[in-house]
C-alpha positions as CSV (number, residue, x, y, z in Angstrom):
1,X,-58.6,-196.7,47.8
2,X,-56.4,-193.7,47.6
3,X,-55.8,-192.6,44.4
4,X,-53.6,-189.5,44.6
5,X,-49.8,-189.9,43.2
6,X,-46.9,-187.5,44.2
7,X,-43.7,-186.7,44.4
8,X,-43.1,-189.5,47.5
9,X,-44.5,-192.2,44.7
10,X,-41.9,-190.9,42.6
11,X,-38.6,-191.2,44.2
12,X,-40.0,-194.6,45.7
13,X,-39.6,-195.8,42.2
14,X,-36.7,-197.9,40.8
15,X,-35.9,-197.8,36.9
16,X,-34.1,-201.5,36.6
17,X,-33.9,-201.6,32.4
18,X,-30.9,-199.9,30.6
19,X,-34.0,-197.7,29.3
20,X,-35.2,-194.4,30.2
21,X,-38.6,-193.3,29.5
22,X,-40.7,-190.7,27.7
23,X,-43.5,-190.0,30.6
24,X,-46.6,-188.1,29.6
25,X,-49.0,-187.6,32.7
26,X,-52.4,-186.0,31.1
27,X,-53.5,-185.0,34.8
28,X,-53.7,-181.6,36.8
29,X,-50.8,-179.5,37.6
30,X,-48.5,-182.9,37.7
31,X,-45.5,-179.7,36.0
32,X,-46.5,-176.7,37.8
33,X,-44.3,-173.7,37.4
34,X,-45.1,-172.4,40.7
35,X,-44.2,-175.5,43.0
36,X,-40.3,-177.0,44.2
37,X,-39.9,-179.4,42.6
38,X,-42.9,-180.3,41.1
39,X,-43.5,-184.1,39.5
40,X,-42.5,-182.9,36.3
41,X,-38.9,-181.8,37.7
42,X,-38.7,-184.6,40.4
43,X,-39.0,-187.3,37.8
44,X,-36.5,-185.5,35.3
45,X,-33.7,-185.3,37.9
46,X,-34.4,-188.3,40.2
47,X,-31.4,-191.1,39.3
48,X,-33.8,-193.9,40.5
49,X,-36.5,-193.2,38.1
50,X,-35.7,-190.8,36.0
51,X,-37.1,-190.1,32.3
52,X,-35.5,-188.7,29.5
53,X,-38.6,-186.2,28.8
54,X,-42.0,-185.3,30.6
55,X,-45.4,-184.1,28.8
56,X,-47.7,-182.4,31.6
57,X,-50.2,-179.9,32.8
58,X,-48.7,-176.8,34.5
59,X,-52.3,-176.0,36.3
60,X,-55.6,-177.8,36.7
61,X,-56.8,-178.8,33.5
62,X,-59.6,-180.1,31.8
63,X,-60.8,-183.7,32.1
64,X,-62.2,-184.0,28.7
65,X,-59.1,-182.8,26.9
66,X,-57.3,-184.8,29.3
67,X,-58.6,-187.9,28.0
68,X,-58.7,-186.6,24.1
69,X,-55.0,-185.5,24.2
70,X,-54.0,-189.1,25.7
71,X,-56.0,-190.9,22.8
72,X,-54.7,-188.2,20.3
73,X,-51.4,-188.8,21.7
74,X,-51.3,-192.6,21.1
75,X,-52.4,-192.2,18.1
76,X,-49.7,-189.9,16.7
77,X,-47.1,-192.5,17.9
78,X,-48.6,-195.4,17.5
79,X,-50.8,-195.4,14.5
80,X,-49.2,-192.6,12.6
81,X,-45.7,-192.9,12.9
82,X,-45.2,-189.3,14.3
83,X,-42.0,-190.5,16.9
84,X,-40.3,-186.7,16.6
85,X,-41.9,-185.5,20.0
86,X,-43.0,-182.3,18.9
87,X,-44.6,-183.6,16.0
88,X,-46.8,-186.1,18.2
89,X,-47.4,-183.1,20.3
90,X,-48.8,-180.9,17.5
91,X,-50.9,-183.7,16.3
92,X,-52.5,-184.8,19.3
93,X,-52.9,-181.2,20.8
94,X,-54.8,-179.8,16.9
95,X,-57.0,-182.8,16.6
96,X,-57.9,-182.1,20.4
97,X,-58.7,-178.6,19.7
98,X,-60.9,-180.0,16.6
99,X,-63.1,-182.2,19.2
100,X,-63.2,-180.5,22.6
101,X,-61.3,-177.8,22.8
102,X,-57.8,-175.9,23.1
103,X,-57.1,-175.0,26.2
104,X,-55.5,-177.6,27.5
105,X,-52.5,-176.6,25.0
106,X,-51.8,-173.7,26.8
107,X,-51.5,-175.6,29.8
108,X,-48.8,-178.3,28.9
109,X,-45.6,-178.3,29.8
110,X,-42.7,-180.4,27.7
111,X,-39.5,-180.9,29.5
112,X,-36.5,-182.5,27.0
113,X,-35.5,-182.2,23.8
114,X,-38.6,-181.4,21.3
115,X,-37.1,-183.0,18.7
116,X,-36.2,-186.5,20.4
117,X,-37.0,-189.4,19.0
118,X,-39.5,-191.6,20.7
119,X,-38.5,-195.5,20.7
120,X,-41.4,-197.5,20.4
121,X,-39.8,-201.2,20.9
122,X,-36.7,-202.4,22.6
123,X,-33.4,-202.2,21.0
124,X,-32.8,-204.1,17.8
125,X,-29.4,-205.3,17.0
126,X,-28.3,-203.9,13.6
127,X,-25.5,-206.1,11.8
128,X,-24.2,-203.7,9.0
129,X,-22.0,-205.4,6.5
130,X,-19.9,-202.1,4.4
131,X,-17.2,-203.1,2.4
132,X,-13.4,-203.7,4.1
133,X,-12.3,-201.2,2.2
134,X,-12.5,-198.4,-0.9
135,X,-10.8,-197.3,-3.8
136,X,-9.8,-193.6,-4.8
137,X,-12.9,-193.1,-7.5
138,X,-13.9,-190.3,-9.4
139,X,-17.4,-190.1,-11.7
140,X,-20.3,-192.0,-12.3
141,X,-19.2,-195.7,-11.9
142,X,-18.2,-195.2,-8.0
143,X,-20.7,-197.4,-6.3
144,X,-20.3,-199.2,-3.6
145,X,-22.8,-201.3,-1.1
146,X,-23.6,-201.4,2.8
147,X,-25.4,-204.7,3.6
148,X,-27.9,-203.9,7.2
149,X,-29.6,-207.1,9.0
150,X,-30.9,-207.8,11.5
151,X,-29.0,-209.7,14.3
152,X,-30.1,-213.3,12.6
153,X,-29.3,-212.0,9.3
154,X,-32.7,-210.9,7.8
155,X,-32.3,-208.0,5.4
156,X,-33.8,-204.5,6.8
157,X,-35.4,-202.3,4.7
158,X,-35.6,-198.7,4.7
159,X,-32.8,-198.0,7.3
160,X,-30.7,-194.6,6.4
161,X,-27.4,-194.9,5.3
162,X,-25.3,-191.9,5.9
163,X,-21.8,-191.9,4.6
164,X,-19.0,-188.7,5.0
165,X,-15.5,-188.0,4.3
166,X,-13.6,-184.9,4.8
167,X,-11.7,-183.5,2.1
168,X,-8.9,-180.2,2.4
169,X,-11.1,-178.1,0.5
170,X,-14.4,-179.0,3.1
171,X,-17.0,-182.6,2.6
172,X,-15.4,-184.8,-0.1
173,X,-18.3,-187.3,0.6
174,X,-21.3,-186.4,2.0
175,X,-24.4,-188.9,1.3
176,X,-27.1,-190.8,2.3
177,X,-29.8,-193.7,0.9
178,X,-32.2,-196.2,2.4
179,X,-31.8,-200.3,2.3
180,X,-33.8,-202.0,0.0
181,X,-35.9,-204.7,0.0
182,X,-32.8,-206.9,0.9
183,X,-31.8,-205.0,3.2
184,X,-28.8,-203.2,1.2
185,X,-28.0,-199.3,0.1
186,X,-26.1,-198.6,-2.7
187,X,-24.2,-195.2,-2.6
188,X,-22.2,-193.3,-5.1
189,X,-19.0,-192.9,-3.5
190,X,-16.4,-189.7,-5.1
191,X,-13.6,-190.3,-2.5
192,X,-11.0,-188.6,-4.4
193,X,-8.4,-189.4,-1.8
194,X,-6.9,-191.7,0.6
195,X,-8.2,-191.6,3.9
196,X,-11.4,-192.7,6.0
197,X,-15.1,-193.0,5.0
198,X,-17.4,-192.6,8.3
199,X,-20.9,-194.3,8.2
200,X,-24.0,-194.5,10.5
201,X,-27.0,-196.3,9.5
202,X,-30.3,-195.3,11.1
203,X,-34.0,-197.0,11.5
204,X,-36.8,-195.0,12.0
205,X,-37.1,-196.9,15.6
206,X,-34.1,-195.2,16.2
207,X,-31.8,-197.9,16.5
208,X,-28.6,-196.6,15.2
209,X,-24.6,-197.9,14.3
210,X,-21.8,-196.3,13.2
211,X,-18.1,-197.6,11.5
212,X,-15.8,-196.6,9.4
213,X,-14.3,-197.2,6.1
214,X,-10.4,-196.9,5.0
215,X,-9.8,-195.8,1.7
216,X,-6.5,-196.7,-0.1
């Protein structure tokens, strides 16, 4: 059977999900500079079956570093918990160099944002549950909490909660904790003023939500 995939498999490919994907092709020259387009670009800019980032070789590269990086790559995500791109990248591409070689690092091409986030399961639903509104409080007592779930109301733990408000003289609020083990983040809130407190709560999936607080 033929084996060989290019740019004609590509753009015969249909992305149906609301998803788009991280691609990492540990083959030869599948992002060579010296080619229009090559894979690498095709897939980047192809509205079919596009992806959001591509990992690949710029020129023929070697088999057995080939296969380490995939493994190494895997690993990084999967097992380690290295979902920041570049981070995976650096991982997978030192342990390679510690069990068959380098050179393969000076052959990869990364096209996207280094430091994306890489989703490792579908979207979760966050329910976040702040208070309907704040108070004007200055000092030590200011505490308020923001309730995350998920969306049949089990607590999540160890989601970032971010909360700001802007002041006249610059951030008048401007911090951040994780859930805990029922799923809720208690902040210290010095909103000196009347206006809005802005939240976004964050997993390290990367599901995210944002809202807003009045203050009065």
């Amino acid at each position: 059977a033929n084996e060989s995939f290019d740019s004609t498999d590509v753009t015969g490919l249909l992305n149906v999900m609301p998803r788009i994907p991280v691609l990492w092709a540990f083959a030869c020259s599948n992002a060579a500079l010296d080619v229009e387009d090559s894979i690498a670009e095709i897939w980047m800019k192809s509205t079919s079956s596009r992806a959001v980032s591509y990992y690949g070789a710029t020129v023929p590269s070697y088999t057995d570093q080939n296969h380490e990086l995939d493994r190494q790559m895997f690993k990084a995500v999967y097992d380690l918990g290295l979902t920041t791109q570049s981070h995976a990248i650096q991982y997978a591409e030192d342990q390679m160099g510690l069990i068959v070689g380098s050179s393969n690092a000076w052959m990869y091409l990364l096209l996207g944002d280094p430091d994306m986030q890489i989703r490792r399961r579908n979207d979760l639903t966050m329910r976040v549950t702040p208070p309907d509104y704040a108070f004007p409080c200055k000092g030590p007592n200011c505490w308020f909490n923001i309730g995350v779930t998920d969306k049949f109301g089990n607590p999540l733990p160890g989601v970032r909660v971010a909360v700001w408000k802007g002041g006249k003289l610059g951030d008048e609020v401007w911090t951040n904790r994780y859930t805990d083990k029922s799923g809720i983040a208690s902040l210290l809130i010095n909103a000196e003023t009347p206006g809005t407190l802005y939240y976004s709560v964050k997993d390290d999936l990367g599901n995210t939500a944002v809202g807003k607080i009045p203050v009065k």
